[in-house]
N, C-alpha and C positions, 0 to 999 in steps of 0.2 A: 660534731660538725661534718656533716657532708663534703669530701672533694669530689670535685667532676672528673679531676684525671684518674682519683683510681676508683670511680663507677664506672667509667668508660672503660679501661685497662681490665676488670672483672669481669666486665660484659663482655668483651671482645674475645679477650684468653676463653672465658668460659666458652663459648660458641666456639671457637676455635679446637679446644680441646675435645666437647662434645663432637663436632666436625670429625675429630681425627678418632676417636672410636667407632663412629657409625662409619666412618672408611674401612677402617680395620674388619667392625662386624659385616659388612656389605661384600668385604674380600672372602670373608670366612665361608660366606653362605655360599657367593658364586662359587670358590675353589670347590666347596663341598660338594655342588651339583655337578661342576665340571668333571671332578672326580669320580660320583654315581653312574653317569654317563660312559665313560671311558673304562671306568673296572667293570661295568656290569655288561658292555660287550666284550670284556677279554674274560670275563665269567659263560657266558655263552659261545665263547669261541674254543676255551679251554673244555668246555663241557662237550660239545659236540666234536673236538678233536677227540676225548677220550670211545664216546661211542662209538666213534669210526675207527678207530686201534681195535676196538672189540668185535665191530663188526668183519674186522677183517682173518677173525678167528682165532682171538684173544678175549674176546664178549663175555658176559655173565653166563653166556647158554647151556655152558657146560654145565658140571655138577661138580668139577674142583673150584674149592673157594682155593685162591691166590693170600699167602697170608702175607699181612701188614705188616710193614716195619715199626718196630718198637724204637721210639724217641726220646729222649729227655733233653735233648736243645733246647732253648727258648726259640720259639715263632719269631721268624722276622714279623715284620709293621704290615708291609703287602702282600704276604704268606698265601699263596691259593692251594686250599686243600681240594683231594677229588675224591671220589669214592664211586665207587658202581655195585648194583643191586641188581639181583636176580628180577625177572616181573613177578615174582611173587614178595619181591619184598626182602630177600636174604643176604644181607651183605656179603659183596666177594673181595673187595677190595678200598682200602683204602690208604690214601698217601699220610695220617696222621689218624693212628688210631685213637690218642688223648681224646679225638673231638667224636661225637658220639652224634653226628645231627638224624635227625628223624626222615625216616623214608617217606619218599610221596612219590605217587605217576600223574603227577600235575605238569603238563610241561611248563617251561619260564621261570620267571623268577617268584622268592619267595622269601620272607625276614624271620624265620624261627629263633626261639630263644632258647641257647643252651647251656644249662649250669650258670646261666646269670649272666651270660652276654651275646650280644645279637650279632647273628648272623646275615648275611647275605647271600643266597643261597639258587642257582640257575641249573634247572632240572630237567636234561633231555633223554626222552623217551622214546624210544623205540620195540620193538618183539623180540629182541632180545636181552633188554632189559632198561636197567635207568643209570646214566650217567650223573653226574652230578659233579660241580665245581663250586668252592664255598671262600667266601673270603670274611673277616672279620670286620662289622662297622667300626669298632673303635680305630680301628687303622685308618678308616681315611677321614675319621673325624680329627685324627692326631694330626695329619700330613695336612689338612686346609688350617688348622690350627697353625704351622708351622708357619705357611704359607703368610696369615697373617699377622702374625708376628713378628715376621720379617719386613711385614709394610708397618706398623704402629710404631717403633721407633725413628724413623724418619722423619713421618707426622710429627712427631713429639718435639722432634728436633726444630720442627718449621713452624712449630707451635711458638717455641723458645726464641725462636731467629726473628717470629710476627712481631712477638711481644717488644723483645730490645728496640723494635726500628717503632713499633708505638709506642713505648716510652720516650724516647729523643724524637717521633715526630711530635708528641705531644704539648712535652715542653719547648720544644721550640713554638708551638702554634698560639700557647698559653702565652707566652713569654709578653705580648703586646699587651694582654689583660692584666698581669702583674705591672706592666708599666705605669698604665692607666690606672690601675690602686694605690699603687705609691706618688702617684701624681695627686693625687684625692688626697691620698691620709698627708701629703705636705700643706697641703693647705689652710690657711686661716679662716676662721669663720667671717673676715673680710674678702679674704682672696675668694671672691666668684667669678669670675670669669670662664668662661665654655672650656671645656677641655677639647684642643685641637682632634680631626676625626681624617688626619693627612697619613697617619701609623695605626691606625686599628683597625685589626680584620671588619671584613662588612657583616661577619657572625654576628658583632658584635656592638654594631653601628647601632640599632635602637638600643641598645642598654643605653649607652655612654648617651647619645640621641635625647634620650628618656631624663637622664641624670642633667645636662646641661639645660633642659626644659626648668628641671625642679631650681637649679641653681639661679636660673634667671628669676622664677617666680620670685627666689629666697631674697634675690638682692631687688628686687622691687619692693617687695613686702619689707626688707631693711630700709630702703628708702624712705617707703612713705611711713614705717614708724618713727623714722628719726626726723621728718619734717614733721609729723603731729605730735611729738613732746617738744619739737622748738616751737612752734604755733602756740601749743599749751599752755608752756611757760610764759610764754608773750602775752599769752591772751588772759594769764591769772595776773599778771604783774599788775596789771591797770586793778581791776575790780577791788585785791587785796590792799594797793596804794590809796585808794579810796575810802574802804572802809577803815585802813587808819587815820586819817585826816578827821572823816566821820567821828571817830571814837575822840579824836583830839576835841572838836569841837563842842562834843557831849563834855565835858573834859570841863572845856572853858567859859559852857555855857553861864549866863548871870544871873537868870529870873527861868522861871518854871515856862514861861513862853517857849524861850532860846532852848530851854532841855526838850522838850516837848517835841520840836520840829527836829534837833539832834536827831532825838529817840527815833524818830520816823525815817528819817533822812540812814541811820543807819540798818535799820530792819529791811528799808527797800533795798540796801546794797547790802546787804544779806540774802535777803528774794533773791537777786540776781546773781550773786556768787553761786548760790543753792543751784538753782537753772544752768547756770556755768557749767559746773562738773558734773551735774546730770547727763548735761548734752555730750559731755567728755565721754562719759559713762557709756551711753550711747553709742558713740563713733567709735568705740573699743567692740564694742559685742555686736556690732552691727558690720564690722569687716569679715572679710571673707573667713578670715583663723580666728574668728572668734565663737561666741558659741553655736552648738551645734544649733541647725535651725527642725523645731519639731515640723512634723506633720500633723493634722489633723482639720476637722471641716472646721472653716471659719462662713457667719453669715456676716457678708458685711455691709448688707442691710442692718439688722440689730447693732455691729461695730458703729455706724454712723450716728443712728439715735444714741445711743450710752453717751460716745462723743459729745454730742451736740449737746445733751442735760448736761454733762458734768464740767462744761465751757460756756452755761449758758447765764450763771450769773456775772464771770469778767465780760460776758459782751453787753448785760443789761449795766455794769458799772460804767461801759463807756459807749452806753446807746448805740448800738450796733445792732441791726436784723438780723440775729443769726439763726437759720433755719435747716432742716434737713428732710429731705427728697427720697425717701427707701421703703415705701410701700410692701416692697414681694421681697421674699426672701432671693439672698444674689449669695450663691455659694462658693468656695472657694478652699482647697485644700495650705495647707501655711500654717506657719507659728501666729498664733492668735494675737500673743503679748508682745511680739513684733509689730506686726500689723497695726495693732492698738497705737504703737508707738510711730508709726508713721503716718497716720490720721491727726493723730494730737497734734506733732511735728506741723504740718499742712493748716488746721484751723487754728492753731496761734499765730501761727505765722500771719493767717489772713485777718485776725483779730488786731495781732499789733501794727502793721501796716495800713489796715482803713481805720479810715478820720469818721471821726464823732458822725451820726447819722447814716453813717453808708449800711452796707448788706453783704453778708456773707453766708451763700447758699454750699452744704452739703450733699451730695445723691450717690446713690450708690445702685446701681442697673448693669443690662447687658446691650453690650454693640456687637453683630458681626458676631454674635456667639461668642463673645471675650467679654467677662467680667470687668467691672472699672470701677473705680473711683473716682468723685471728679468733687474741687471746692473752687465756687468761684468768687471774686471778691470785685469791690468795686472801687479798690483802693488806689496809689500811683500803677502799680504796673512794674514791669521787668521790659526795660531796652531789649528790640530783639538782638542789636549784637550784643548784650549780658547775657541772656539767656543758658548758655553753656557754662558757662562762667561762676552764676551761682551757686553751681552744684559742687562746686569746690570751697575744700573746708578754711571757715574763717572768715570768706570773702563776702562782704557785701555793697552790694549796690548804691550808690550816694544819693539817688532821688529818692528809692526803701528805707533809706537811715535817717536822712533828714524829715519823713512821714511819720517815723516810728515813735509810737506812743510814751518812751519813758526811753528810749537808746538802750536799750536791754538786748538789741536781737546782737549774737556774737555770732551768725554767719557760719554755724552747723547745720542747722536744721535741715536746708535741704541735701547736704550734704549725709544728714541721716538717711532720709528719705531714699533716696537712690542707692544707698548702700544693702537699705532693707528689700527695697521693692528689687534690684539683680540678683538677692539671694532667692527669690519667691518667681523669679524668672518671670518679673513683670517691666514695664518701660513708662520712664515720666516723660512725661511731655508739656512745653509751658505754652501757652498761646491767648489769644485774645478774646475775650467773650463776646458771648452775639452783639451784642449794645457795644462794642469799640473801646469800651473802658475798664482799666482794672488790668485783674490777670486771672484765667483759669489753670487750674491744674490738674492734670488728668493721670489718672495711675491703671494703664492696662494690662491684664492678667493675661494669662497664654489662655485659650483657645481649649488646651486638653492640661490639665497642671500634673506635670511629673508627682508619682506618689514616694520616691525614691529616700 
């Protein structure tokens, strides 16, 4: 597991440390040129001092060579040797015979390699011969060496002095984040409530932000699942109390008559039990955490005709027009077996609410460039202050219930409906149909449907 403090803490040291070698190597190089600079004109000042000692009739000119002194010292570090040479080239003199460098009438300077180590070498020329003054590079690559080295433990040091005060700034800055975790992990999976945002850094303000969003969702989402298994409960108690009486009466029946209308009497309270926890079924997989919802093209032109045949003998059982309106294909991206299930939802509903004779039209077109659905019926209708009302689960209407063909409707349906159609990022709307009677229903799609 990943900590932030000590990503942070190895980023920082590391940069830090890198920082203090490239200070160190940035000392080295300058001291080193500063150094080039400074030896290489006390190389040409030493050189042309010695030509002018000779010129002054101590010179190469003569024909006695001057002999060298024999050495076995060690070289100091900043050692300058000199040497002078006939203009022909013959050594007369030099301050360190060990060193053997090679003759030249080049004047200035020059980097020869002797016996394996580099010289630096400043060569003045004149007609009586060649001076010459030579210093060793490794001296003053040793001496800018020294130089920083003397700057890279300090660095090191302020390296170590960063570090301590970013570990104690750190945890101190962390410390409101551990709060806020131990504030969480106290918690019950009842305890939702926002965690206060009066003590935590504003670093850190959308996390927690973020986190009290999800907790709220969570305790809504707890709400409404704990009013829809009390609603549940409520709503099986009846049906189930029924079909035992049912069964009592199958039970007690006397003659094959009395069994007979039993036997029926409890198959339809079976029908309707069935439909029950179907539409339970439903309102589970049709919330927002329930299942995922697919993508792909739905025509819901074809949706409406399938619909329409496979609803079209309960409407010829209770003489009802029930027809459908979907000529062109009306495309639409969505969970197909959703969708299916919020059409069913819609033309039963308009099935069990109109009375024997009436009409119940299906279409499925485009408005405004927005896909729809629309069923309309000719049945009581929905009060417009109901309207909002019955999309809430359980509830129904007392003019809809007192219409309703068997008292079967248990007040989901459209409660599925609008569950399904805000996953599919479409909007139901109830309203009045052209003739003033009944109720239409209208299901509109977005415009451009997310493929997400």
């Amino acid at each position: 597991m990943r900590s932030i403090e000590r990503t942070l803490l190895a980023w920082i040291l590391g940069a830090l440390s890198l920082g203090a070698l490239v200070v160190a190597l940035v000392t080295y190089l300058v001291t080193l040129e500063e150094m080039h600079e400074v030896f290489d004109a006390d190389l040409k000042n030493v050189a042309q001092a010695v030509a002018s000692y000779h010129h002054a009739g101590h010179g190469p000119g003569g024909k006695e060579v001057i002999a060298s002194p024999q050495r076995t010292d060690a070289p100091e570090d900043s050692e300058i040797v000199t040497l002078t040479w006939t203009p022909l080239g013959q050594r007369v003199f030099s301050s360190d015979s060990r060193v053997d460098l090679p003759f030249t009438n080049t004047e200035g300077l020059s980097r020869p390699t002797v016996q394996g180590e580099a010289w630096i070498v400043y060569s003045s020329v004149n007609d009586e011969g060649v001076a010459q003054a030579a210093q060793r590079l490794s001296a003053r690559q040793e001496m800018a060496g020294e130089s920083a080295g003397k700057v890279l433990p300090p660095l090191l040091g302020l390296v170590v002095i960063v570090g301590g005060l970013l570990v104690f700034g750190l945890r101190r800055g962390l410390q409101p984040l551990d709060s806020t975790a131990q504030d969480v992990a106290r918690r019950t999976a009842r305890a939702l409530e926002p965690i206060t945002l009066a003590a935590v850094p504003k670093e850190i303000v959308p996390l927690v932000g973020s986190i009290n969003d999800l907790m709220n969702r969570l305790a809504v989402a707890f709400a409404a699942q704990r009013r829809f298994l009390a609603d549940a409960a409520h709503e099986l108690r009846t049906p189930i109390t029924a079909l035992r009486l049912q069964l009592q009466l199958l039970q007690r029946s006397s003659d094959e008559a009395e069994r007979r209308q039993a036997v029926a009497d409890l198959a339809a309270g079976i029908d309707r039990s069935q439909r029950l926890v179907e539409q339970l079924l439903q309102v589970a997989r049709s919330d927002p955490d329930g299942e995922v919802t697919r993508r792909e093209p739905v025509d819901l032109a074809e949706l409406v005709r399938a619909t329409v045949a496979s609803l079209s003998i309960k409407a010829e059982n209770k003489n009802l027009d029930l027809g459908a309106d979907a000529p062109d294909a009306v495309m639409v991206h969505g969970d197909a077996n959703q969708l299916r299930v919020l059409l069913n939802n819609l033309v039963e509903n308009a099935l069990r609410y109109t009375p024997a004779g009436g009409v119940v039209d299906v279409a499925a077109g485009l408005q405004d460039g927005r896909s729809l659905l629309r069923v309309v019926d000719n049945g009581p209708g929905v009060a417009e202050s109901e309207r909002e009302r019955v999309f809430d689960r359980f509830y129904r209407c007392e003019a809809a219930q007192s219409q309703s063909d068997d008292g079967s409707g248990s007040g989901l349906g459209l409660a599925i409906v609008r569950a399904i159609a805000e996953r599919h990022g479409a909007v139901v709307t109830l309203q009045l149909p052209g003739g003033g009677h009944g109720l239409e229903v209208v299901v509109r799609f977005p415009a451009v449907y997310p493929l997400g």
